[in-house]
C-alpha positions as CSV (number, residue, x, y, z in Angstrom):
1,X,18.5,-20.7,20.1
2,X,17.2,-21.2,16.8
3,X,16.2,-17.8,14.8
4,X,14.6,-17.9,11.1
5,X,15.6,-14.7,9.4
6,X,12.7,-14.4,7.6
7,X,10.1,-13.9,10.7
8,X,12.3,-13.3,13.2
9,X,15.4,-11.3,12.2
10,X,18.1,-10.0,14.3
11,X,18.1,-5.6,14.6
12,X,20.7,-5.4,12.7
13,X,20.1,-7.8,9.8
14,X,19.6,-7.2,5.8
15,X,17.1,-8.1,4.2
16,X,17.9,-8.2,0.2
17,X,16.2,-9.1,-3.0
18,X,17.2,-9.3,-6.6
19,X,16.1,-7.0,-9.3
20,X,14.7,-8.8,-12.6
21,X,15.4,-8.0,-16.0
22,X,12.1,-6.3,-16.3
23,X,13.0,-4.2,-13.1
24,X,11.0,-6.6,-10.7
25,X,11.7,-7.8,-7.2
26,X,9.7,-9.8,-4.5
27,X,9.0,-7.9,-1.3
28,X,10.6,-10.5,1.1
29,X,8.3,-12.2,3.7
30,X,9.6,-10.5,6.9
31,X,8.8,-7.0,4.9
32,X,5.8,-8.0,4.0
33,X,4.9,-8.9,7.7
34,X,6.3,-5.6,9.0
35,X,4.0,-3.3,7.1
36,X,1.0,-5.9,6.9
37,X,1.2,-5.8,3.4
38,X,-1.2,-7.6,1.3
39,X,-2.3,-8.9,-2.6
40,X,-3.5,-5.5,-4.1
41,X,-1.9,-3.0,-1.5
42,X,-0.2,0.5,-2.8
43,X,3.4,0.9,-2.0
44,X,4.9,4.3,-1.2
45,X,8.7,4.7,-2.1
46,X,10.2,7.9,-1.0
47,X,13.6,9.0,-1.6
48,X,16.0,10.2,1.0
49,X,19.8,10.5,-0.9
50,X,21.1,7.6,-1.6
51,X,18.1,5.6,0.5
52,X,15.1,4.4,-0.1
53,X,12.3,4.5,2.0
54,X,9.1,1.7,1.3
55,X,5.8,2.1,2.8
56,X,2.7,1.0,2.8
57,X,-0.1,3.4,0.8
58,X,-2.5,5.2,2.2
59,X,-6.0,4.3,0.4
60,X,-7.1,7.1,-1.6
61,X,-10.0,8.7,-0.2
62,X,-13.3,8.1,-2.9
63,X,-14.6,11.1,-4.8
64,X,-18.4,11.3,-4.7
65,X,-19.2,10.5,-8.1
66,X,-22.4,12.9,-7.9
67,X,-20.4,16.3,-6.5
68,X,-19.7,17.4,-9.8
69,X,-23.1,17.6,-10.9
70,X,-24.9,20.2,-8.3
71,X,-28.5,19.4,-10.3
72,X,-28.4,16.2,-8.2
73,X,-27.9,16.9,-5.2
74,X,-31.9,17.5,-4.0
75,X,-32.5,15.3,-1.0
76,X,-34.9,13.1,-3.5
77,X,-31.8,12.1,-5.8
78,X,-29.9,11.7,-2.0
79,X,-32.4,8.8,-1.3
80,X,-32.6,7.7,-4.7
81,X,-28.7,6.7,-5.1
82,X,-28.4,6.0,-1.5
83,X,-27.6,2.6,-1.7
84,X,-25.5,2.1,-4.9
């Protein structure tokens, strides 16, 4: 049987990457799979002793723009900026 590491690989395998000069690394393919990761996605890094732990983001939830300002919050201005 032929296995490719990089989509298919074994439990117990590593998967490693090299830090740049400028403190860079690639998320490898098979990570990238694993936690459907994708151009402009937030990663989460927590730290448990001497392990790190990477996750995908969770989207930040979207303040209402208007909440701040109670003076526009009539049902009128409601409809008004309903679509934007």
């Amino acid at each position: 049987m032929v296995r490719n590491i990089l989509t298919d690989p074994p439990d117990d395998a590593m998967i490693t990457s090299r830090l740049t000069s400028k403190a860079q690394t690639t998320i490898p393919q098979a990570v990238r799979v694993a936690l459907h990761l994708g151009e402009g996605d937030t990663l989460a890094y927590t730290i448990e002793g001497d392990r790190v732990v990477l996750t995908k983001a969770k989207p930040a939830k979207a303040e209402d723009a208007f909440a701040t300002f109670g003076e526009w919050a009539s049902d009128a201005d409601e409809r008004a900026y309903a679509d934007l």
